[in-house]
C-alpha positions in Angstrom: 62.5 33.0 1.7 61.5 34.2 -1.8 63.9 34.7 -4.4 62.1 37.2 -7.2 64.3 38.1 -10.4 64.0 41.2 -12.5 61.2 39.4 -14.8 59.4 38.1 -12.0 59.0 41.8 -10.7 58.3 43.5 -13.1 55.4 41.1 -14.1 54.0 41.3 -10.4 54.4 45.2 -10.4 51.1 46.7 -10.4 50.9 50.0 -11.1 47.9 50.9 -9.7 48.5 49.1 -6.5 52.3 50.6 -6.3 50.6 54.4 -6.6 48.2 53.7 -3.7 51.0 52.2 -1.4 53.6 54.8 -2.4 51.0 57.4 -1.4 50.4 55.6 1.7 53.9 55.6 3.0 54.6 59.4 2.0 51.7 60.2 4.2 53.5 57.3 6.7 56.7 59.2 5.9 55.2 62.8 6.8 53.0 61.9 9.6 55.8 60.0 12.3 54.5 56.1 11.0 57.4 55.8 9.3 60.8 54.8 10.0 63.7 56.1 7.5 67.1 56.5 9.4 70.0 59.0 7.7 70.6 57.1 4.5 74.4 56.0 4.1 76.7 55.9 1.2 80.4 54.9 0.3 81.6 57.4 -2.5 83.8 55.1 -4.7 86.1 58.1 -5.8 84.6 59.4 -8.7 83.2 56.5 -10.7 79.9 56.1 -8.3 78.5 55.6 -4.6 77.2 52.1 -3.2 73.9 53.7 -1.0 72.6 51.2 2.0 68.4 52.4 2.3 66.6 50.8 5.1 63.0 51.5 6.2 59.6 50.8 7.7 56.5 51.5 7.1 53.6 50.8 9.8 50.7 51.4 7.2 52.2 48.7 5.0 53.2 46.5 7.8 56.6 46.0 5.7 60.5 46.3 6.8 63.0 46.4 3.9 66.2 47.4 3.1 67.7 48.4 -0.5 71.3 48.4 -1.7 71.5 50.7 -4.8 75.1 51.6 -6.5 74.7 54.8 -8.5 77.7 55.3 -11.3 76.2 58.0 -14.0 79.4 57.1 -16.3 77.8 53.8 -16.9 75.5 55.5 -19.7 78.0 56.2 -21.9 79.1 52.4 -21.5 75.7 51.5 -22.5 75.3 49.9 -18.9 72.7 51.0 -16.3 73.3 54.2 -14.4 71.4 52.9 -11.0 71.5 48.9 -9.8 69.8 47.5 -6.9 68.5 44.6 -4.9 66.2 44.9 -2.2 65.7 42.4 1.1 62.0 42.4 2.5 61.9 41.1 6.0 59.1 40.2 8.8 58.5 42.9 11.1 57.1 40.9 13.8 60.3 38.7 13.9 62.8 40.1 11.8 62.2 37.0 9.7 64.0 37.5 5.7 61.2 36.8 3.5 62.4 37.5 0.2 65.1 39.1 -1.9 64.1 40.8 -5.4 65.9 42.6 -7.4 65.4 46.8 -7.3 66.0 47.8 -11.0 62.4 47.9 -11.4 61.5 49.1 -8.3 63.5 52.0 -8.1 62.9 53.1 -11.4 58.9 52.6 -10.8 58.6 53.7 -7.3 60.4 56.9 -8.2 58.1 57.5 -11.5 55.0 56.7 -9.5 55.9 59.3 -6.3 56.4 61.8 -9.2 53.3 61.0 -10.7 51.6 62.2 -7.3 53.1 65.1 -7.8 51.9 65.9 -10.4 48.5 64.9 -9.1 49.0 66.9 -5.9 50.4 70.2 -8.1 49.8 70.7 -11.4 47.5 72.9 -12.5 43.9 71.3 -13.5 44.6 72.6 -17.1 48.1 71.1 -17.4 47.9 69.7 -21.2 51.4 69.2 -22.5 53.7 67.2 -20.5 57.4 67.0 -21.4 59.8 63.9 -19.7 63.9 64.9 -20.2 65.9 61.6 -20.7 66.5 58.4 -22.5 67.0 56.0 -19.3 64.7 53.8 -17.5 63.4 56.5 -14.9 62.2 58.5 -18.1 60.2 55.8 -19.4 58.8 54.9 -16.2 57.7 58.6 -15.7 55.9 58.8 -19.0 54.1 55.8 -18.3 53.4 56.8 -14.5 52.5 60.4 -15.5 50.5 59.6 -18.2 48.5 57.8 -15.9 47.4 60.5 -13.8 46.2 63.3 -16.4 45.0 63.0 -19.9 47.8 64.9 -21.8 47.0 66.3 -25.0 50.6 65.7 -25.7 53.9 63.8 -24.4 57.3 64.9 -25.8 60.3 62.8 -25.1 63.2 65.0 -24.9 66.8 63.9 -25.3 70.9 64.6 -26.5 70.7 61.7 -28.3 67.5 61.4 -31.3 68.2 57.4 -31.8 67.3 56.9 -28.1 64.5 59.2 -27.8 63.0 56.9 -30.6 63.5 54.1 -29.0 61.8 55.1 -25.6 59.1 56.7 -27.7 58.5 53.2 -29.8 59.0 51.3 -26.1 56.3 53.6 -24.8 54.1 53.3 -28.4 54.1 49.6 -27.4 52.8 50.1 -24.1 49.6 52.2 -25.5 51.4 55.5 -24.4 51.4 57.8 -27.5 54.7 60.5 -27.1 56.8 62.2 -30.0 60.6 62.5 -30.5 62.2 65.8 -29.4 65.1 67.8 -28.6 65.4 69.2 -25.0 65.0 72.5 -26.1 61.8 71.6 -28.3 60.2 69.4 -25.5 60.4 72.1 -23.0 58.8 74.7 -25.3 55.3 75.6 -23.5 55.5 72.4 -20.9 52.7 72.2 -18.5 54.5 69.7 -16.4 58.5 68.5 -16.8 59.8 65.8 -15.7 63.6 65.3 -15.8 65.4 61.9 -15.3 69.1 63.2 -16.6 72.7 63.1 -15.3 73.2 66.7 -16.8 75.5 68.7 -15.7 74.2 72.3 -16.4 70.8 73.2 -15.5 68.2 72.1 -18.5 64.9 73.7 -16.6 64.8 77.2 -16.2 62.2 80.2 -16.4 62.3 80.8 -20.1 59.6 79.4 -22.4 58.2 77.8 -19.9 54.4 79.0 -18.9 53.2 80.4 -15.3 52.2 77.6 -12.8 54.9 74.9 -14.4 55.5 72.1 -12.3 58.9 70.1 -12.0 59.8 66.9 -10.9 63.5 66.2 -10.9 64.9 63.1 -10.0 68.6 63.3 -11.4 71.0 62.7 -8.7 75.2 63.3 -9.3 77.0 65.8 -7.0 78.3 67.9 -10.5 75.5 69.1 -11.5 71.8 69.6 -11.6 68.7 69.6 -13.5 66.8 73.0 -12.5 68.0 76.2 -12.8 68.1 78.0 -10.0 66.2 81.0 -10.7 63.4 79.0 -11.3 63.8 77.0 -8.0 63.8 80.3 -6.0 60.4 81.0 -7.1 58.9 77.9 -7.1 57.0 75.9 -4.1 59.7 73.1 -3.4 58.3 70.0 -2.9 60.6 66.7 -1.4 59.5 63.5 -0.1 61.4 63.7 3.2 62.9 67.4 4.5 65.8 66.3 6.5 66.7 63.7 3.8 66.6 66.2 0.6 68.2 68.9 2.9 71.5 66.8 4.0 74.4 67.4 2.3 75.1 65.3 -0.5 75.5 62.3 -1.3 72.3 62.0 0.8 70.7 65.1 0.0 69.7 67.2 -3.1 72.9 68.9 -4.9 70.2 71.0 -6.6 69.4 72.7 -3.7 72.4 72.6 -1.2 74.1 75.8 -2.6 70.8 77.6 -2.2 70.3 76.7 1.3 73.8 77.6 2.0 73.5 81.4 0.0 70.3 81.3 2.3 67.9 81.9 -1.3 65.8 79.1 -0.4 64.8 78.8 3.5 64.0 75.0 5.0 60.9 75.8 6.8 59.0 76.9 3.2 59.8 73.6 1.6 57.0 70.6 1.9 56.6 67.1 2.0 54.4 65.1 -0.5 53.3 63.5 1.7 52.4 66.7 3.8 50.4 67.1 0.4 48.9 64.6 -0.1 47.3 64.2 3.6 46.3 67.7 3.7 48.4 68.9 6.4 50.1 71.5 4.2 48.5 73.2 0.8 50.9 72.4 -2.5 50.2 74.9 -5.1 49.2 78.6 -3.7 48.4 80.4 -6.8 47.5 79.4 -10.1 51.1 81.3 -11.7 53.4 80.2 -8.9 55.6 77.3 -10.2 56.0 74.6 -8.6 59.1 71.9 -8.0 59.0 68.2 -6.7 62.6 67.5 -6.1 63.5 63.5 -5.2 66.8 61.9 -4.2 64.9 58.8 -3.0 63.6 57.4 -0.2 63.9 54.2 1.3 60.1 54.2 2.5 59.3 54.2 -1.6 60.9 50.9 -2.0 59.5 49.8 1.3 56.3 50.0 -0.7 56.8 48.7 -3.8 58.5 45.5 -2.1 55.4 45.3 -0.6 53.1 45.3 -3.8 55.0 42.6 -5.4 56.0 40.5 -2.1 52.2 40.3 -2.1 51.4 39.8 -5.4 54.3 37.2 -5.4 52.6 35.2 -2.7 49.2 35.3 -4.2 50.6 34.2 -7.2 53.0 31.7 -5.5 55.5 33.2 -7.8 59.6 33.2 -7.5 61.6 30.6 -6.0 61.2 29.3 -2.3 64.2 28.4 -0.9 66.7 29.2 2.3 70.0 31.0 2.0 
């Protein structure tokens, strides 16, 4: 068994590989080779939720399961929001073959399943891209996104100007090239928006933003949510997994679940990436129509990035060997 610390996964991380095996299991995910049972979670009154996330992928030949405590009070204790490990085991015997820790991975699986998104559904002439937070997921999405279409600009938007600056320096060290902003400035003409907040009143809406915007929002707390909803009624939703995103929360999207109750938003128009992405479904039908990738996470995602680095790790003979 592999033990694999926060260091030794971020180094063995790559990014490319962890965009083609997160693409691989959303098409897994969408297409029935995939196993992802009804995630679980223990609310822990109103401080946070420990989630348990087990799945399988048959593409990747991988079986994994992540434990993931979410407490969004832990920003304003300067501690993380989301913490994680993840257990990789043998499929053809059940076998453990490594535990690593899942800071990392969430942060980068769910930045690089955005970044197919935006891939899959923004428009071709998408120039300005605008990422809403000051946390790891928003500097994993501006390096992800960034990745997948040469911006003509990057605006980090944020409450708080010192941490903007210090995710826009982070990024500048990186060779990604973004400028300090408000929310309100960041959003101004966005192409594509990605938000990674724990708001708790709608930040994306309609207004000043242009036709054919996409959205990918990945905050997750049951108070509040990131997109307004007259802008999600009009959009294509997007979701990585329908009868995930659709549960109630905490396993489904609070950002949605009042829609689907009022009956604004009906289940059988909303897509899979992965339904996308293996051209089973279109994404975008017009040019104007806006367009909204909504994630709570999937186990499957993690699935695949414990399979990047587990491999990577073994190439490299990296981590420490040793029996529990």
């Amino acid at each position: 068994m592999r033990l694999l610390d926060r260091a030794a996964v971020q180094a063995l991380l790559d990014p490319d590989a962890l965009l083609d095996a997160v693409a691989t299991a959303l098409v897994d995910l969408s297409t029935g080779r995939a196993s992802v049972p009804p995630r679980i979670a223990a609310q822990v009154g109103e401080l946070g939720l420990l989630a348990a996330m087990p799945a399988y992928s048959e593409t990747l030949g991988v079986v994994a399961a992540k434990l993931l405590t979410l407490y969004p009070g832990n920003e304003s204790l300067g501690l993380p929001t989301h913490q994680a490990l993840v257990a990789v085991f043998a499929p053809e015997d059940g076998t453990l073959r490594a535990l690593m820790d899942g800071d990392v991975i969430t942060a980068d699986r769910t930045a690089a399943a955005s970044a197919l998104s935006v891939q899959a559904l923004a428009r071709p002439d998408a120039r300005i891209l605008a990422v809403l937070g000051t946390g790891p997921q928003a500097q994993a999405h501006a390096r992800y996104v960034a990745r997948m279409r040469p911006f003509e600009e990057i605006r980090i938007g944020g409450r708080d100007p010192h941490k903007v600056a210090a995710v826009v320096d982070s990024l500048a060290a990186e060779g990604v090239a973004a400028r300090v902003c408000t929310i309100e400035s960041a959003l101004h003409d966005a192409d594509v928006v990605c938000a990674a907040t724990s708001t708790l009143r709608p930040l994306v809406g309609p207004d000043g933003l242009p036709d054919g915007v996409h959205v990918a929002s990945v905050g997750y707390r049951p108070e509040g949510r990131e997109v307004d909803a007259a802008l999600l009624t009009r959009a294509q939703i997007v979701v990585e997994h329908r009868p995930t995103t659709l549960a109630p929360y905490p396993v489904g999207s609070n950002d949605l679940a009042e829609l689907l109750e009022r009956g604004r938003i009906h289940p059988d128009v909303v897509v899979e990436l992965g339904e996308v992405l293996g051209g089973l479904r279109p994404g975008r039908a017009w040019d104007e129509q806006p367009t909204v990738y909504k994630s709570v996470g999937v186990a499957v995602l993690d699935v695949a990035a414990a399979a990047v680095v587990l491999d990577a790790a073994e190439r490299a003979g990296a981590g420490l060997e040793t029996a529990l």
